[in-house]
C-alpha positions in Angstrom: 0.0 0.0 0.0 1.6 3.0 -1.7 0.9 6.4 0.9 0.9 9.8 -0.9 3.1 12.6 1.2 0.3 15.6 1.1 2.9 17.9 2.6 5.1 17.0 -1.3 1.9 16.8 -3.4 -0.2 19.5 -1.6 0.9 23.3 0.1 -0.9 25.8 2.4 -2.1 28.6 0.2 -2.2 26.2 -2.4 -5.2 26.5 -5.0 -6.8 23.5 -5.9 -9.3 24.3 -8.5 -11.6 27.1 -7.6 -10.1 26.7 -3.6 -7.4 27.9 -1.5 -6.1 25.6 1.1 -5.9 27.8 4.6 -5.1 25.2 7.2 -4.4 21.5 7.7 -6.8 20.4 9.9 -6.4 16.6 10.3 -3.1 13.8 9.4 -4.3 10.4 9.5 -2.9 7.6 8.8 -5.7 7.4 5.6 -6.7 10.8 5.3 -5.9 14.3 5.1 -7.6 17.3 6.3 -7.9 21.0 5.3 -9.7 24.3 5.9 -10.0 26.5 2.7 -11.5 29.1 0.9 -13.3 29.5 -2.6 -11.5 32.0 -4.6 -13.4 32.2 -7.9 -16.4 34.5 -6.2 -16.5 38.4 -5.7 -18.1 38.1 -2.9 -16.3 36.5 1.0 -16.7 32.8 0.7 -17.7 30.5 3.4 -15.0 28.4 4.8 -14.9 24.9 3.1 -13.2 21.5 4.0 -11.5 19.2 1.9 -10.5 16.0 2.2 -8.3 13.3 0.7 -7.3 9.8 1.0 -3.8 9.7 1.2 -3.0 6.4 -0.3 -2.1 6.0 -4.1 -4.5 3.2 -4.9 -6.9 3.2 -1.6 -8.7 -0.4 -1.2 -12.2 -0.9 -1.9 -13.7 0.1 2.0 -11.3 2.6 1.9 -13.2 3.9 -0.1 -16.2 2.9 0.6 -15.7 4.5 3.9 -15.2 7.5 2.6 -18.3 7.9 0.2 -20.3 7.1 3.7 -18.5 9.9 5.6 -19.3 12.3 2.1 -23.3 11.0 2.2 -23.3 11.9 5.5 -21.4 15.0 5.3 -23.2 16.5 2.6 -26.5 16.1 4.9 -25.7 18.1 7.3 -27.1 21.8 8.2 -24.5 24.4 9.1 -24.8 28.4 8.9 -20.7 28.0 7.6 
């Protein structure tokens, strides 16, 4: 099981897409953690969180787990 280093592939104040990464929030042993911000908008952006596995080729309830904690995650209702 190949791990990616996030601190090689991915830097604070980074932009990733249409995001800015602020803060690492979380280092796990499978995952990865950030606070960041959405950049493409004129207007002050909510704060956002993403996450990534950190292996290379993750196993099956690897991921599995982690399209449970998004299903559940994307449920939830928060003012930010």
């Amino acid at each position: 099981m190949k791990e990616n280093n996030p601190q090689e592939v991915i830097h604070l104040n980074q932009r990733l897409g249409k995001y800015r990464l602020i803060e690492e929030l979380y280092l796990g042993k499978r995952t990865v953690v950030y606070r960041g911000v959405v950049e493409d908008t004129t207007e002050e952006s909510p704060p956002v969180v993403l996450k990534w596995l950190r292996q290379e080729y993750p196993t099956f309830n690897d991921l599995l787990q982690f399209r449970n904690q998004y299903a559940i995650a994307k449920n939830l209702k928060s003012r930010g």
